[in-house]
C-alpha positions in Angstrom: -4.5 42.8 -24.2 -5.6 42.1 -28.0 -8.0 38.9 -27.6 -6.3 36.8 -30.8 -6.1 35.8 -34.4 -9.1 33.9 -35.6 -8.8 31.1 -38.5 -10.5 28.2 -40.5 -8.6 25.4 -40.3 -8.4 23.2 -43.3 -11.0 25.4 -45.5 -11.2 23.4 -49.0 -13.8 26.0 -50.6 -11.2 29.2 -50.2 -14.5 31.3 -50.2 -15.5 34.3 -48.2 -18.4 32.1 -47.2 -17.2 28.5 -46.0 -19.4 25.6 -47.0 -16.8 22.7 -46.7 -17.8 23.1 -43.2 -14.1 23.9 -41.8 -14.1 25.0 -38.1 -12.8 28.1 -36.5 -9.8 28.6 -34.3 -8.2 31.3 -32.5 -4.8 31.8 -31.3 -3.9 33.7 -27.7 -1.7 35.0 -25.9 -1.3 33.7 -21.9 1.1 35.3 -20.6 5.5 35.4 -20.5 6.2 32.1 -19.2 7.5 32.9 -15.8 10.8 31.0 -15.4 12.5 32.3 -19.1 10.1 35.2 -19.8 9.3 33.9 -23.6 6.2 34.4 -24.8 3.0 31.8 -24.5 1.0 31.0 -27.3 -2.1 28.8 -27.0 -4.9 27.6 -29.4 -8.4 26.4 -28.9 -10.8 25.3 -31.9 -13.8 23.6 -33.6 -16.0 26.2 -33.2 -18.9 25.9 -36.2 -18.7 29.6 -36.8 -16.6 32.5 -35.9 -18.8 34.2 -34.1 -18.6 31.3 -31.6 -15.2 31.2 -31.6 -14.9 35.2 -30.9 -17.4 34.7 -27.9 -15.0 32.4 -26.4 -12.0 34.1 -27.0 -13.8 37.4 -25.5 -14.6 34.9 -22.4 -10.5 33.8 -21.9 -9.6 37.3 -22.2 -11.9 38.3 -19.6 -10.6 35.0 -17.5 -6.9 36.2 -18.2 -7.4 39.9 -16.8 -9.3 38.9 -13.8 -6.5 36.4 -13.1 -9.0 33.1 -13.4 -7.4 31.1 -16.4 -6.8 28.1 -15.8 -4.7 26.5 -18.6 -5.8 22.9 -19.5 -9.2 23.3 -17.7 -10.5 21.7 -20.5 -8.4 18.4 -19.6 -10.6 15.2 -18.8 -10.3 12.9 -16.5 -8.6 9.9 -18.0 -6.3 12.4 -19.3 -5.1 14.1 -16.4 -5.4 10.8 -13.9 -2.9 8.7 -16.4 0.0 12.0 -16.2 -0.9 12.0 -12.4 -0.4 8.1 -12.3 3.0 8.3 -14.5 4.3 11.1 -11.8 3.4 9.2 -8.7 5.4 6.2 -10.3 8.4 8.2 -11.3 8.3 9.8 -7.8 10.7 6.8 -6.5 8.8 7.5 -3.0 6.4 4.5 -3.4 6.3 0.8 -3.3 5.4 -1.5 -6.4 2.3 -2.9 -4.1 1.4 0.6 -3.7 1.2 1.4 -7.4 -0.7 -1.9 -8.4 -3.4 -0.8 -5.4 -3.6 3.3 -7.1 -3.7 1.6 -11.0 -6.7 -1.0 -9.6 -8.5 2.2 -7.7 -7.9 4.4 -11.1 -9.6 1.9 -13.2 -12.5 1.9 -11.2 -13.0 5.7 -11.2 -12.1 5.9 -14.6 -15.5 3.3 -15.2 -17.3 6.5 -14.4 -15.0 9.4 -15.4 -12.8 8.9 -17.9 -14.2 11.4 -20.9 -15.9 13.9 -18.5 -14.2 17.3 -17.9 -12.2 17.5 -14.7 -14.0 20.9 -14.0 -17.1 19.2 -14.9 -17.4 16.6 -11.9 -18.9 18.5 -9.2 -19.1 16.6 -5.5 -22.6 15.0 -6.2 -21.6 13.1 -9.4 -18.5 12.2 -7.0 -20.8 11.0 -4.1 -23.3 9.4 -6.7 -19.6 7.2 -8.1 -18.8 6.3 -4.5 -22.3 4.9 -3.9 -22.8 3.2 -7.0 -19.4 1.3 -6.0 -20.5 0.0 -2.5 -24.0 -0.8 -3.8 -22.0 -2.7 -6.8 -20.5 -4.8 -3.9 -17.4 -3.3 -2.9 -15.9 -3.9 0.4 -15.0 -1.1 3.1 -11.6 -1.4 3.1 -11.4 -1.1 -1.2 -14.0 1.9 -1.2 -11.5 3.6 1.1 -8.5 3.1 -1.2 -10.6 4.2 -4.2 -11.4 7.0 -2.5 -7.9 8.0 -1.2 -6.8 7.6 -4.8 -9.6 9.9 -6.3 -8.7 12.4 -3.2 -5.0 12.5 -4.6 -6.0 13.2 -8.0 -8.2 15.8 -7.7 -6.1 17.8 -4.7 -3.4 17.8 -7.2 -5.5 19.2 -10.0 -6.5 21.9 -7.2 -2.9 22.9 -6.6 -1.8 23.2 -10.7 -5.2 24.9 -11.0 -7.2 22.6 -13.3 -9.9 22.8 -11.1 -11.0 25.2 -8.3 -12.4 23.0 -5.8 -12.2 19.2 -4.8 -14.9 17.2 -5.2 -14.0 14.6 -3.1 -13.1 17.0 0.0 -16.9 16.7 1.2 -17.5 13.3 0.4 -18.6 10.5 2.2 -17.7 6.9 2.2 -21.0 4.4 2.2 -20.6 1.7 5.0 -22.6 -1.7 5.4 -24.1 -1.6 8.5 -23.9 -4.2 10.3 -26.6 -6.4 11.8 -26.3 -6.9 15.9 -26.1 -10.8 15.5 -22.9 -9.6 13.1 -21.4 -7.3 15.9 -21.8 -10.3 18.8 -20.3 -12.9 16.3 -17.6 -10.3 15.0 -14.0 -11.2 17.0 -12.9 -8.0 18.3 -8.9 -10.2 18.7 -6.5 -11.0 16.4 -6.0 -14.8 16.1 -3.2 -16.0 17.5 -1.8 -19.1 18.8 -1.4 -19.6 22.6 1.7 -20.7 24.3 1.4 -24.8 24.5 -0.2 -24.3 20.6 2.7 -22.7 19.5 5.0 -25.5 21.7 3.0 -27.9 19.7 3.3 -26.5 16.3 7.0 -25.6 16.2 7.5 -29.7 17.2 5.3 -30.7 14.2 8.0 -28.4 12.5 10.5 -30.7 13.9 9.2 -33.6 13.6 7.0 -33.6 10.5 8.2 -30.2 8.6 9.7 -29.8 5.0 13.3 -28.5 4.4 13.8 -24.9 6.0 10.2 -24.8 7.9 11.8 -25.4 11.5 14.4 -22.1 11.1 11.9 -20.0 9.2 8.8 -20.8 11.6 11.1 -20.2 14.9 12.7 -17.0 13.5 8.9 -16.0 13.1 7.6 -16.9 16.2 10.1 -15.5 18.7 11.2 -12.5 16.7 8.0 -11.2 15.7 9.5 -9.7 12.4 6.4 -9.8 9.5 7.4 -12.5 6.6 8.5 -10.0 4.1 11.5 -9.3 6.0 11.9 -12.8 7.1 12.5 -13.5 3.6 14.3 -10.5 2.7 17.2 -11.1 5.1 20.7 -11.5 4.6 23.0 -13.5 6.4 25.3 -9.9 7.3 22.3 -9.3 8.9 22.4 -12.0 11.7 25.2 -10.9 14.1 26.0 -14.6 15.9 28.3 -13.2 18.1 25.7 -10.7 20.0 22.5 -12.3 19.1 20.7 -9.8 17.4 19.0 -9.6 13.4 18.7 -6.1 11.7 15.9 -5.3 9.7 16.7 -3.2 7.1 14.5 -4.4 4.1 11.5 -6.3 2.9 11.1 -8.7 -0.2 7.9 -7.6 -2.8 6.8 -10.4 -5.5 5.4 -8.3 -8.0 3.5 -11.4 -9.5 4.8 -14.9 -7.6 7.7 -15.0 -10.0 10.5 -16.3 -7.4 13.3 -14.2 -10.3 10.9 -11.4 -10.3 12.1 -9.7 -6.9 12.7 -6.2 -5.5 14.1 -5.3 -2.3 12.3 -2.6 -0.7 13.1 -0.4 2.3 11.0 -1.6 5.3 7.2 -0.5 6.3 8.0 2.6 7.7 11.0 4.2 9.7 10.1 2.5 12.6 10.4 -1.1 11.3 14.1 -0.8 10.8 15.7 -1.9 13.9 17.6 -4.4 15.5 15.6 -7.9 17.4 17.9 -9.2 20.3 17.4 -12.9 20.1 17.3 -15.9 21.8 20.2 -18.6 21.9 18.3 -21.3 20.4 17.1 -19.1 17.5 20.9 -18.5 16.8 21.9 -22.2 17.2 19.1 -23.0 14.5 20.2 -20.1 11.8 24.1 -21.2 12.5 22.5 -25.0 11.7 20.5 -23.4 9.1 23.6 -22.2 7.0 26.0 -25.1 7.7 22.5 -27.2 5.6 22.4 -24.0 3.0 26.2 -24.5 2.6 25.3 -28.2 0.9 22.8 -27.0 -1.2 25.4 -24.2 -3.0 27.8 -26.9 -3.8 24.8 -29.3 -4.8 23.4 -26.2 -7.4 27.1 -24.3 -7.7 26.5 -24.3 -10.8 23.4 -22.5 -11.0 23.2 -21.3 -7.2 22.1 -17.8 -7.2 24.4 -16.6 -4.8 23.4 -13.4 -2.9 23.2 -14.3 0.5 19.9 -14.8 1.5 19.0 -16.9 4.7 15.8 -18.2 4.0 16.5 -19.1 0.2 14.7 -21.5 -2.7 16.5 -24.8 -2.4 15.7 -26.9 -5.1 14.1 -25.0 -8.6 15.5 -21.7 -8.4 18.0 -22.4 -5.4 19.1 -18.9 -4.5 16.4 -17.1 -4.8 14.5 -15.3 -1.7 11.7 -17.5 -0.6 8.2 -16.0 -1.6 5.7 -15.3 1.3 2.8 -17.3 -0.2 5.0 -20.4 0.1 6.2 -19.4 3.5 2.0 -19.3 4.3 1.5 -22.9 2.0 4.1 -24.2 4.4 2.4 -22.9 7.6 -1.2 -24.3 6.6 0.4 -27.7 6.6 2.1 -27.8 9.6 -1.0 -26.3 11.7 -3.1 -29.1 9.6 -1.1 -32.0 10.8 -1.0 -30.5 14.4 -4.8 -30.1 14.5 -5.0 -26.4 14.7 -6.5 -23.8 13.4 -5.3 -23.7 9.8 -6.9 -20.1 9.1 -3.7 -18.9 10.9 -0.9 -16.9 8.8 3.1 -16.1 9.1 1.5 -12.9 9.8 0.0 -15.0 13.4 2.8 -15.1 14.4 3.5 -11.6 15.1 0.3 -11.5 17.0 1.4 -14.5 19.1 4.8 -13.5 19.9 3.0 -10.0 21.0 0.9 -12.1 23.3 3.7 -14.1 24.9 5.7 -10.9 25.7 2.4 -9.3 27.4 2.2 -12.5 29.5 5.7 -12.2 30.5 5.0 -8.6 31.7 7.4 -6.7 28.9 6.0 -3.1 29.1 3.7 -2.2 25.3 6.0 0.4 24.0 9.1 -2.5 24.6 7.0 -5.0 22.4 6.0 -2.2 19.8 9.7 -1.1 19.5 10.6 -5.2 18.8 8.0 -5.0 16.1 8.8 -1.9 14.3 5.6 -0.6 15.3 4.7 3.7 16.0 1.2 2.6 17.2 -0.9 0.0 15.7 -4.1 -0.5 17.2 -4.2 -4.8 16.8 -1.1 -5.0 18.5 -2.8 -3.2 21.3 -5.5 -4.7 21.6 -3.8 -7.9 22.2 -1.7 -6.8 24.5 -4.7 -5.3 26.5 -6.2 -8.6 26.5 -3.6 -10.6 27.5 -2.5 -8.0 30.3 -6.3 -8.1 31.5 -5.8 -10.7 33.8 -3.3 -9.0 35.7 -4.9 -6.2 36.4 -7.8 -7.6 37.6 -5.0 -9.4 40.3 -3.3 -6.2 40.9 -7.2 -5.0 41.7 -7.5 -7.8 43.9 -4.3 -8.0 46.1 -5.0 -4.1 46.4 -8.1 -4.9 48.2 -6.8 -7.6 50.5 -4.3 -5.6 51.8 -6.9 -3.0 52.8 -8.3 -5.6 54.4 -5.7 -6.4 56.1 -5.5 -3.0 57.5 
């Protein structure tokens, strides 16, 4: 295999001997290209003096008979991580929060990386990055993401052969260690809120609550569906004659514009389902539309009408209610019923989770209701809750062998 043709590219001397101080190039061939067989050409340059440029061309021949070229080896990181990041958007497979979580991580690496070599960053200079971040005063849970975004990366440099080996395949993710007065003080339980709480806050909902908060907060509380799907729902969904909701989607806000929406497909498989639902919860939704019905012919003219449930009512009346309002609303409510106002919609999954454990509804009932394949919150609760009743079981156990 002939190694090349060697050149000076943009000589202005034209002499045998250069002294414009052009730099060498040399052309090779890689290979037929393996889907249409046409020949492959590739260049590489800027050497100072052809000698240099036929040592490396004698080096890429000896890498193409041995089988070890790797085309684009030379390929930085910045470089390859912004076509991995354009792929990974155009993939269709992942959510707009998703993406906005990689792009942050990327930007973080790329502090470190973004001119070096991708063969050039070994495991240490990955560890080194990774340290430098938590002592910088990143939290756990955002070193992990950076780290699951670098591990993408460079696993897909491995498999189109940029790079041998993955530097991040070894690595290990700094933790702060926590002090034992932390661990006593840490709560191992959710919050939630506990059956006469939530009695109590669903009648300041009544009572004391802003168009739309008694519907939205009772749908929360005794369905258990997370607030993205609460606002994503359609009124097809509600089935008023069987008393049941299907979840099939969930509402993203890109940036808390309430026109700037996308429906998305739920969490995971799991979370589509169908919630069989109490009588008063349907009452409430059928009162909920009769009110909605009034506020299309009050905004017909500018009603955005695509039948969502839980819609804007007054500026952009139509529109899916965002989350963060559906959270503004609940601070309120728990503030004028004196409780805890560091509760979320999200609270109320973990309450409804508690209600069903105390009225003996087995876990994997509760789990399918939620749209849950195993979440380890969710379990805990329930375990706590359940607690109690064990330890009766445990006792009537022993007072019948008592008895004997």
């Amino acid at each position: 295999m002939a190694i090349g043709s060697f050149r000076r590219r943009g000589c202005t001397c034209k002499k045998k001997k250069c002294t414009c101080g052009a730099k060498w190039y040399f052309r090779f061939d890689i290979g037929p290209d393996p889907k249409t067989g046409e020949r492959r050409q590739r260049e590489k340059g800027g050497f100072a003096t052809k000698a240099e440029a036929e040592a490396a061309a004698k080096q890429i021949h000896t890498e193409l008979i041995q089988g070890n070229f790797v085309e684009g080896k030379d390929i930085t990181f910045d470089e390859f991580s912004k076509t991995w990041l354009e792929t990974y958007q155009l993939s269709g497979k992942v959510k707009p929060s998703t993406i906005r979580a990689r792009s942050f991580a990327l930007k973080k690496l790329k502090c470190y990386l973004a001119r070096i070599k991708m063969k050039d960053i070994t495991t240490g200079m990955y560890q080194n990055i990774l340290n430098a971040l938590k002592f910088a005063g990143s939290a756990d849970s955002s070193l992990s993401g950076i780290h699951a975004t670098g591990s993408m990366i460079f696993k897909k440099a491995v498999e189109k052969g940029i790079i041998k080996r993955d530097p991040t395949e070894y690595a290990e993710l700094p933790k702060t260690q926590q002090t034992v007065e932390e661990l006593e003080r840490e709560e191992k339980l959710p919050k939630f809120l506990e059956k006469n709480e939530l009695r109590t806050f669903l009648k300041t909902a009544i009572e004391d609550g802003l168009d739309r908060d008694y519907p939205i907060f009772i749908t929360l509380a005794y369905t258990g569906m997370r607030v993205g799907e609460l606002c994503a729902l359609k009124w097809k969904d509600i089935d008023f004659n069987e008393h049941t909701i299907s979840i099939t989607k969930t509402v993203y806000h890109g940036d808390g514009n309430v026109k700037d929406y996308k429906l998305l497909t739920p969490k995971t498989i799991k979370s589509i389902r169908i919630i069989e639902v109490e009588s008063a919860v349907i009452a409430e939704l059928d009162k909920h539309r009769s009110w909605q019905k009034l506020i299309r012919m009050k905004h017909r003219n500018k009603y955005y009408d695509n039948d969502f449930v839980f819609a804007n009512a007054s500026r952009y009346p139509g529109y899916p209610e965002i989350s963060i309002n559906v959270r503004d609303r609940m601070k309120r409510l728990l503030k004028l019923s004196n409780l805890n106002e560091s509760l979320t919609p999200h609270s109320l999954r973990h309450t409804h989770t508690s209600l069903l454990a105390e009225a003996g509804v087995a876990l994997e009932t509760i789990m399918d209701r939620l749209g849950h394949n195993n979440d380890s919150v969710t379990k805990s609760v329930y375990l706590h809750v359940t607690k109690s009743k064990k330890k009766e079981a445990s006792q009537k156990f022993a007072e019948l062998m008592r008895s004997l």
